[in-house]
N, C-alpha and C positions, 0 to 999 in steps of 0.2 A: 504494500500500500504506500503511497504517496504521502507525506506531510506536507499540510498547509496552513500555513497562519491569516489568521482571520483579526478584525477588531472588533469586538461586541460594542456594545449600545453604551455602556459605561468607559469606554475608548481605551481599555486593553486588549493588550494583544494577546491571542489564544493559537496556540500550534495544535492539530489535532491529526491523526491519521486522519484522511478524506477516499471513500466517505468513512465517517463512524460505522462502528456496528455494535457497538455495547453502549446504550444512555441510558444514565440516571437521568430524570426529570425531579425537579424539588418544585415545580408550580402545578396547579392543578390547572388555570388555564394552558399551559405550554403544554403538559403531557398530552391533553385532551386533541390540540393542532399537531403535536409530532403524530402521536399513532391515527389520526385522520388524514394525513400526509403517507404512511407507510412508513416510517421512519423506527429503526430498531431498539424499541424502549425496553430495557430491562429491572427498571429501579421506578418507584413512584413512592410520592411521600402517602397518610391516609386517608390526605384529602383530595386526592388525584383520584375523583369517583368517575369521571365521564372518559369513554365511550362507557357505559354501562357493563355491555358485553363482552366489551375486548380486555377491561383491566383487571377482572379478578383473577387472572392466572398472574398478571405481573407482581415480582415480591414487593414490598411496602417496608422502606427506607427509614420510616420514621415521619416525624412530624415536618412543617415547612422553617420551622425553630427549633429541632430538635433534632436533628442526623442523625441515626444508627451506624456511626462509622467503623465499624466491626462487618455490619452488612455490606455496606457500600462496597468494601473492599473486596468483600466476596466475590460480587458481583462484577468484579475486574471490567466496571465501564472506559471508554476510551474515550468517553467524553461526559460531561456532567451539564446540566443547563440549568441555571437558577433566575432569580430577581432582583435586584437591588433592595426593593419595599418588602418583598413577601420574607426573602431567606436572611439570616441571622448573617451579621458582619465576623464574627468569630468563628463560625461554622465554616463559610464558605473561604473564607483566608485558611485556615486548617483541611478542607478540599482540595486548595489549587497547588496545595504542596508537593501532591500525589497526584492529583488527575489536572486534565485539562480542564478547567471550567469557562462557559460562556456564561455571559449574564446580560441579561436584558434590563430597560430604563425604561418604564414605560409611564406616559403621562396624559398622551393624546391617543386619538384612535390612528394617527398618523405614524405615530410610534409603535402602535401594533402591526401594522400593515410592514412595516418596515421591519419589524423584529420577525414577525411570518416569511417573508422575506428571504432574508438571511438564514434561516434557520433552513429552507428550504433548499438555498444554493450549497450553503453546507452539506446539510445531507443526499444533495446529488439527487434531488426531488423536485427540482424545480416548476415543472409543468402542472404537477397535481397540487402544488402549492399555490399557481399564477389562478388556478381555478377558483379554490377556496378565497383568495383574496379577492377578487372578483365578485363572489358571491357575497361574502361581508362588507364591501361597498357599495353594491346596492343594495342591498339590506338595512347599513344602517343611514344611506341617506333617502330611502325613502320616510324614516323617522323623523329627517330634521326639520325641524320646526312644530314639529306636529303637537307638543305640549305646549303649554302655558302657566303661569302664576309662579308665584315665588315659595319657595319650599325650605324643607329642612330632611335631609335623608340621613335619618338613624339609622345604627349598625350594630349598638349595644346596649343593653339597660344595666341600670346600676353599677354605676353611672349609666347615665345619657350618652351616647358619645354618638358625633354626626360625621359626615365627612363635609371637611373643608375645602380649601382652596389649595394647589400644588396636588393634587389628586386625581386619576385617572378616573373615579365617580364624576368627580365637579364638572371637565372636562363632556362625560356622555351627558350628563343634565343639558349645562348649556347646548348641547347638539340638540339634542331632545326640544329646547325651548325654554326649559325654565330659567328662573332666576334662582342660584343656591344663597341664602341668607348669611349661610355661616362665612364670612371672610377671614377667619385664623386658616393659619394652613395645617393642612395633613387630617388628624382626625379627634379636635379638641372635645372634652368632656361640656356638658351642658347641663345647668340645674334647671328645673320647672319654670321659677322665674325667669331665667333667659329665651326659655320658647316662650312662654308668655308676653316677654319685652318685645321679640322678632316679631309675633303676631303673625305664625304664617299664612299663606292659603292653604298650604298642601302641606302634611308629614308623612313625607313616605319610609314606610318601616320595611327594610330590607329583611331578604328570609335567612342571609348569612349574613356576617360570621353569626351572632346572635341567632337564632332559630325563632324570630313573632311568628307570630298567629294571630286568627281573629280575634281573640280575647283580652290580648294588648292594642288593640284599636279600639274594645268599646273601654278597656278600662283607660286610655290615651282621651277619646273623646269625650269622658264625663269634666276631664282637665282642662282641657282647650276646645271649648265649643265651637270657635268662628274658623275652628281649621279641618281641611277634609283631610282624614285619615283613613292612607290605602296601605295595603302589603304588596308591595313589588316584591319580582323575580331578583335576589341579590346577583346568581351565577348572571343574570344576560347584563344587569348593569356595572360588574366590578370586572366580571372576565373579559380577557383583552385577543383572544385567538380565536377561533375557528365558532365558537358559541359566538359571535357575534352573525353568524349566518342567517339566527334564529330571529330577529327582528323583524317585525311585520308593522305596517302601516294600519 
């Protein structure tokens, strides 16, 4: 096999045998785009649940903050692919010591396409990859604009916690059409009185990381009456790969 160095999205350089044939995936969006690409995933952390069918044979590495690096090893992958936001700075510097690792920056839907992208010409996938991107761009711009009002999209209770601004959430909102309230960045905590101060029109309560349900919306809207309180899809609005296809107008 041939070695090739590549620069991921965080603008280090990665030398990898090309193509790979042994990947650990640490994202649950990236694993879900390699193996819909055909790409030879052997490692997933346990939150890499999607394609349904194809991933309960592959082992589970551990958490997206927690590596099993006993397993990984095992696993003798030739390349590793992680996150910037999702995977742990101490983990993955303890990774690259041994493996090659790519890592992805992702902030916009522009930066997904781009990360699919790449990850494609890497793994010598290019054509089934140009498809899928394809497909998630019209997709998601048949959505844009199509919402309205100014929101707040919770992600945890007890605390409160929303996402902010520097966010790849914030980022699909705006595409979407809304206006996100929160202006801290990344994913600040929030008291009662602070949504009450915001006054939103809309609380959208994501179904991940947190797990709501309907019954944190009627106990949400006995709190804040003048605000409509929905439960969105967390995977289609936080996942940045191939689950973006799933968008409909």
């Amino acid at each position: 096999m041939i070695a090739k160095t590549y620069t991921d999205q965080m603008g280090r350089e990665v030398t990898i045998a090309s193509p790979p044939r042994r990947i650990v995936s640490l994202v649950p969006s990236q694993t879900e785009f390699l193996i819909d690409i055909g790409a030879p995933v052997v490692g997933r952390t346990k939150f890499c649940i999607h394609p349904k069918d194809q991933i309960k044979d592959i082992p589970i590495i551990g958490g997206t903050k927690n590596f099993r690096f006993d397993k990984i090893r095992e696993l003798q992958p030739d390349l590793i692919i992680g996150n910037k936001e999702e995977n742990y700075k101490w983990g993955i510097e303890k990774l690259e010591k041994e493996f090659p690792v790519w890592m992805s920056d992702i902030y916009t839907l522009e930066d997904s396409f781009e990360m699919m992208s790449e990850l494609g010409q890497l793994c010598n996938l290019s054509a089934r990859t140009k498809e899928i991107i394809q497909a998630c761009q019209a997709a998601t711009e048949s959505v844009r604009g199509t919402k309205s009002g100014n929101v707040i999209y919770l992600i945890w209770k007890d605390p409160w916690m929303a996402a902010g601004k520097n966010t790849f959430i914030d980022h699909l909102l705006n595409h979407l059409g809304y206006e996100n309230l929160i202006n801290e960045e990344r994913y600040p905590e929030l008291t009662d009185e602070k949504i009450s101060e915001l006054n939103p029109d809309k609380i959208l309560f994501s179904s991940e990381p947190f797990p709501f349900k309907e019954e944190h919306l009627l106990e949400a809207s006995a709190f804040y009456p003048n605000a409509e309180c929905t439960l969105v899809d967390g995977e289609l609005h936080s996942w940045y790969g191939s689950r973006l296809r799933k968008w409909k107008s």
